[in-house]
N, C-alpha and C positions, 0 to 999 in steps of 0.2 A: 702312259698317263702321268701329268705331272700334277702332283697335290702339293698348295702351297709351295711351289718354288719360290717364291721372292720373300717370303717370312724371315724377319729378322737379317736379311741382308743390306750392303750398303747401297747408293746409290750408282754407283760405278756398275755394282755386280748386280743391280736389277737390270739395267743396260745390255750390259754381257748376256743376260737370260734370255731377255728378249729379242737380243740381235740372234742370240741361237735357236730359238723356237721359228723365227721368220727364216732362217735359212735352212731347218729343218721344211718347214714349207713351203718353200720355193722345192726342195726336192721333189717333195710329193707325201713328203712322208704324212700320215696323220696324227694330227697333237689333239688333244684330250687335255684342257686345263682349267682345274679349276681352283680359284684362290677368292679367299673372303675380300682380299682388297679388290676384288675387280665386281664388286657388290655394283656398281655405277652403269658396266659392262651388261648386268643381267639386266639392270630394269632397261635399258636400253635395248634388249635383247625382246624383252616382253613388249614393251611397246611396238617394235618393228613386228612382232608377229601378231601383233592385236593388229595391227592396220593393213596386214597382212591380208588376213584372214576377214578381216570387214570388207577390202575390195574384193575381191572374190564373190564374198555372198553377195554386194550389192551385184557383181556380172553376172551371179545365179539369178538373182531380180528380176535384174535389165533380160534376160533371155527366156525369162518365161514369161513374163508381163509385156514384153519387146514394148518398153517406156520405161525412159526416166523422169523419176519427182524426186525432187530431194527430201521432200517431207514425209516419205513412203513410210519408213519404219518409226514417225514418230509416236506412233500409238503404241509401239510395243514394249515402249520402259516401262510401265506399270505391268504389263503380263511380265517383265524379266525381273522385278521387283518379286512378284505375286511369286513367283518361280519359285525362288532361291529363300524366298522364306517360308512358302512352305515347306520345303525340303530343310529347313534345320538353321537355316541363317538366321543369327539374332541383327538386328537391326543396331545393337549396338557393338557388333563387332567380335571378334573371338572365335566364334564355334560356327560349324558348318563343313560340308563336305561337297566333293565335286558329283558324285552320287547321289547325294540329298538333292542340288541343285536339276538334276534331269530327272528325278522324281518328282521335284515338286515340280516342273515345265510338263511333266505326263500327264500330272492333279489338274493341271491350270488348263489342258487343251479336253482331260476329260470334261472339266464344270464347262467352258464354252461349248463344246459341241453337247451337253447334257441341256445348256441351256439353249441353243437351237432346237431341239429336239421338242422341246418344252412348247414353245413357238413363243419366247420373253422377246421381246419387243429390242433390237439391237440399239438403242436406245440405253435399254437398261445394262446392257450386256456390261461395261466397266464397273457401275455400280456393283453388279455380284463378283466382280474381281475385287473392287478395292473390299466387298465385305469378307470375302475368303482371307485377302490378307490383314484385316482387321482379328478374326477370327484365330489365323496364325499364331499373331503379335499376343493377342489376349490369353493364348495356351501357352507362350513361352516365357512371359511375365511372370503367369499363374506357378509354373512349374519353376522356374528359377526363386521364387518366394517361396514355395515350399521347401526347397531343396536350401533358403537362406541366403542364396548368393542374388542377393539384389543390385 
């Protein structure tokens, strides 16, 4: 595992690192490396697994619905909104967890199917999403003003 190899070295000898890590790879060996300057390398790395992971679900789509729309999933940024705030996410950033965020998508699939149940008019159905996360937003207001950090 290499941690910061290239810190504080010259140009020449990040060269040299690198031409050695690639022919450690060509062997077969496995390298493990991670360094703050390859900060560029991660988001690059997240992206490609975001779109990763979105074609997929969209072939999960295509295979159960056997049709494509492009406009399929465009209803669901307010449920993944509604999600993630009610699970802990402030809207203006900082605090929240990946836990809170599938809790709150549990919250948000129980009020729909609570609101099918009900027999509300699917009409209404986004109106009591956006009011859940009105709702959300107006408990984490309240409690960061209490708590002073506004």
């Amino acid at each position: 595992m290499l941690e910061e190899p290239t810190r504080g070295v010259d140009i020449g000898t990040k060269r040299e690192i690198y031409q050695l890590t690639r022919d450690m790879a060509a062997t077969g060996t496995a390298i493990v490396w991670w360094s703050t300057e390859n900060a560029e390398l991660l988001e690059v790395f997240a992206y490609v697994a975001s779109s990763l992971l979105a074609s997929f679900s969209g072939l999960l789509t295509i295979s159960y619905i056997l049709n494509a729309e492009p406009t399929a999933g465009s209803s669901l940024m307010l449920q993944a909104i509604a999600a993630v705030v009610i699970g802990g996410a402030s809207l203006l950033g900082g605090t929240g967890t990946a836990v809170g965020a599938v809790l709150g998508a549990l919250m948000i699939t129980v009020i729909q199917n609570g609101v099918n149940l009900i027999g509300i008019n699917s009409f209404w159905q986004g109106s009591v999403t956006g009011l859940a996360i009105l709702i959300a937003v107006l408990i984490d207001r309240f409690s960061k003003s209490r708590r002073g950090a506004v």
